[in-house]
C-alpha positions in Angstrom: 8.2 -8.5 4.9 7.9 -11.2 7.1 8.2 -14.5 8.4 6.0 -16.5 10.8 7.3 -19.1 12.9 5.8 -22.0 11.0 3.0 -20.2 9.2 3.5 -16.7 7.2 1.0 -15.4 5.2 1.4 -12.5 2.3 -1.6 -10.3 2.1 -1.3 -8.7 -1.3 -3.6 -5.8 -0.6 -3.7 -4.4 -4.2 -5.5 -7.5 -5.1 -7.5 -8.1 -1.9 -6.0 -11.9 -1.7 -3.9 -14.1 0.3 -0.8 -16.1 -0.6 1.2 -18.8 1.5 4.6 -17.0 2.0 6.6 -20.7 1.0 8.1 -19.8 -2.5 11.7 -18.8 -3.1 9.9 -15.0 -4.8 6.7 -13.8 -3.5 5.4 -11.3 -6.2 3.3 -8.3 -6.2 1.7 -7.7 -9.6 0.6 -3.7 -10.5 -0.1 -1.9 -13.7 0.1 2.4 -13.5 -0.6 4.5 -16.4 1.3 6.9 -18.1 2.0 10.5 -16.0 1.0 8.9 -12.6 2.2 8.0 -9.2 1.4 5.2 -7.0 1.8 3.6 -4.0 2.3 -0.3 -4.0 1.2 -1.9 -0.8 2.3 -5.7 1.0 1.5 -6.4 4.3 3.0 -9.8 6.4 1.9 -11.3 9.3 3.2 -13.1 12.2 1.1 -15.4 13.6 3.4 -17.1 15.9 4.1 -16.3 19.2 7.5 -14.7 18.9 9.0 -11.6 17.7 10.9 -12.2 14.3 13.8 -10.4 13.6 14.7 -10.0 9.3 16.9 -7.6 7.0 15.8 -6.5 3.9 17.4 -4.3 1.4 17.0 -3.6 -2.7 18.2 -6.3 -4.9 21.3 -6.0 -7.8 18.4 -7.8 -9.5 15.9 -4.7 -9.5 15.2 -3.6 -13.0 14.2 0.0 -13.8 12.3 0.7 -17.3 13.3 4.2 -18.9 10.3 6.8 -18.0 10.1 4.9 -14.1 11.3 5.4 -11.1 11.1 4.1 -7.1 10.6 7.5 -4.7 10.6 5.8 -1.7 9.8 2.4 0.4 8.2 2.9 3.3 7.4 0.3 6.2 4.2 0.4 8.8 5.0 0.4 11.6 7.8 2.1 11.0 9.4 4.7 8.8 10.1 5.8 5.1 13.3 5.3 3.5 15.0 6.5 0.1 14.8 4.4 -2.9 18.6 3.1 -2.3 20.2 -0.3 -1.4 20.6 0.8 2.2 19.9 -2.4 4.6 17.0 -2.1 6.7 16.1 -4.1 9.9 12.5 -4.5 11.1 10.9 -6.7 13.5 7.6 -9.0 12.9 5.8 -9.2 16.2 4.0 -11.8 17.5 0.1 -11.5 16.4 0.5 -8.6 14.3 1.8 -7.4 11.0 4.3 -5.3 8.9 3.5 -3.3 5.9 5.9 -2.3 3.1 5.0 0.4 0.6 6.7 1.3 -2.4 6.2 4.7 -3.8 6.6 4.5 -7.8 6.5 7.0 -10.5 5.9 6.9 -14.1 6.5 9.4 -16.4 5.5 10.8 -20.5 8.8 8.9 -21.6 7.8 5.5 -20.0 6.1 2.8 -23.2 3.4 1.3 -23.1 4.2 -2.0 -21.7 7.3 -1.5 -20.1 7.7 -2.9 -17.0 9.8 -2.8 -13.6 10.9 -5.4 -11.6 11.5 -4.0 -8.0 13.4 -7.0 -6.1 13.8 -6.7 -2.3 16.4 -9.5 -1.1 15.4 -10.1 2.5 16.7 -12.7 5.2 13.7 -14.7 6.1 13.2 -18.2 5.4 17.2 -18.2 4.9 17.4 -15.8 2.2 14.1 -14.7 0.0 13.2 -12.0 -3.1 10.2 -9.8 -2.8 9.4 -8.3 -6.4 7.0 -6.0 -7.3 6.2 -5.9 -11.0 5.1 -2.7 -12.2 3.7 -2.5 -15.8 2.8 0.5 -17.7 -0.9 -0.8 -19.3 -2.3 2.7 -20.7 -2.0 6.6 -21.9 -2.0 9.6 -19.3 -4.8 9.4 -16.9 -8.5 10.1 -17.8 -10.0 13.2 -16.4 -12.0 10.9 -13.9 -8.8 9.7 -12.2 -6.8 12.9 -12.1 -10.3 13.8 -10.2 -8.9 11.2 -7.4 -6.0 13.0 -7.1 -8.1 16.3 -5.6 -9.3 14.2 -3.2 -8.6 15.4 0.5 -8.2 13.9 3.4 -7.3 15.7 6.6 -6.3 16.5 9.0 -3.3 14.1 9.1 -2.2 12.7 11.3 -6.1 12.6 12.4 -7.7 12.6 16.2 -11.1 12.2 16.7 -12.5 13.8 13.3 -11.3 12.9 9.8 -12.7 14.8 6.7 -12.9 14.0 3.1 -13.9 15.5 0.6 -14.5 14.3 -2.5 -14.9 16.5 -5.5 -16.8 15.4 -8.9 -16.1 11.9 -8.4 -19.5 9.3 -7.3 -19.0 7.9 -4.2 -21.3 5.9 -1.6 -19.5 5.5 1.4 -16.1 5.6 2.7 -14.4 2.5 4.8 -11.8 2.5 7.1 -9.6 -0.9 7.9 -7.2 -1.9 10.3 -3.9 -3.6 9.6 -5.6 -7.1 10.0 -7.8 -6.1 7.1 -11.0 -6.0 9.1 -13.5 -3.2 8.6 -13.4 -0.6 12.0 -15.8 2.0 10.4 -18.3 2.6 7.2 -19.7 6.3 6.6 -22.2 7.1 4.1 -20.6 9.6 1.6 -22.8 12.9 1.0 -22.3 13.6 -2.7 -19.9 16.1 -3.5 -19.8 17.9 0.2 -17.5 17.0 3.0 -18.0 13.9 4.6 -17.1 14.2 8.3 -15.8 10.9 9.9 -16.3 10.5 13.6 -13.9 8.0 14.6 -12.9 8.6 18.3 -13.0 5.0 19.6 -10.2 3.9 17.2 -6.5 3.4 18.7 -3.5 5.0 17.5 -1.9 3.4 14.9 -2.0 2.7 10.8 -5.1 2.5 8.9 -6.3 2.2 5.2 -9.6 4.6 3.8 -11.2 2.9 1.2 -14.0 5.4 -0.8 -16.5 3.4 -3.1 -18.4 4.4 -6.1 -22.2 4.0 -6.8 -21.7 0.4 -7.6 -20.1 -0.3 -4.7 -16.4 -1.0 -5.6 -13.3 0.3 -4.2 -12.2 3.3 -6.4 -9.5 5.2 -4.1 -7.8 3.5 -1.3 -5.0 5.8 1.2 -3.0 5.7 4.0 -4.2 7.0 7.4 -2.7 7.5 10.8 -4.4 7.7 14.3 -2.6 9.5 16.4 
């Protein structure tokens, strides 16, 4: 998570909007379902012209529900760290942006509205929380999302090719973003087959594949890296 020199903004990619990163807490909202695991994504940028240095670490604050539990955080560029109060140190560089992820599990003991608060105290703007709320909003997953969780994606780390497939789930197209949210590539999906992605001209580096459904919404988004 980071600061900007006068202006840093929060892109809360689970919701697709932005927030102006001036509040003592910024918060991520997410719901997860019984029997499921997900990965809770925040991405800051630095629009300024100079690196900026921050800590961050988890908060005595961070609440745990019975039935969840944090796997891992993980920041892009960067590396993935245990779910412990170890600090970390990252840099914001100038004209580009930091992603955190937090990996989060809940499991067939976890109620039906129980909810998480995952605090991460960090050192920017002299001392600021970043919470994700996690709230448990349903039973085990339908058959139609455990069907996203056979989806493939490889190989990865990818080169020049990327393949999905996609197995018993409707899908129009697949969608491949940068870090800076804009849109580097859009491939048709064919049905239920492999859908090969020829995607050469992109640089190393972090991306996000989004896969729609027939109506055209986002219904899986995941990780990629470029090598």
């Amino acid at each position: 998570m980071k600061k900007i020199i006068t202006s840093v903004v929060l892109l809360l990619i689970a919701k697709y909007s932005f927030a102006q990163f001036t509040n003592v807490k910024d918060t991520v909202f997410s719901t997860m379902s019984i029997k499921s695991e997900k990965t809770i994504w925040d991405t800051l940028f630095n629009f300024g012209s100079t690196a900026i240095p921050f800590t961050w670490n988890l908060s005595t604050s961070t609440i745990i529900a019975p039935g969840h539990s944090g796997i891992s955080i993980c920041s892009f560029p960067g590396a993935c760290y245990a779910f412990d109060n170890t600090v970390h140190s990252e840099i914001a560089n100038p004209s580009s942006s930091l992603t955190l992820a937090l990996t989060w599990k809940i499991d067939s003991t976890a109620a039906i509205g129980s909810t998480s608060y995952v605090v991460l105290n960090t050192n920017i703007n002299g001392g600021k929380d970043l919470v994700r709320k996690i709230t448990v909003v349903g039973n085990p997953l339908s058959t139609e999302v455990l069907n996203f969780q056979s989806i493939k994606i490889y190989p990865m780390p990818f080169a020049d090719i990327l393949n999905v497939e996609i197995p018993n789930i409707k899908s129009s197209k697949i969608e491949i973003v940068n870090i800076s949210g804009l849109v580097v590539n859009t491939t048709p999906t064919l049905g239920n087959e492999k859908t090969e992605l020829s995607i050469s001209n992109l640089s190393s580096g972090l991306y996000f594949l989004n896969i729609f459904d027939a109506e055209n919404k986002i219904i899986v988004r995941k990780k990629i890296i470029k090598n």
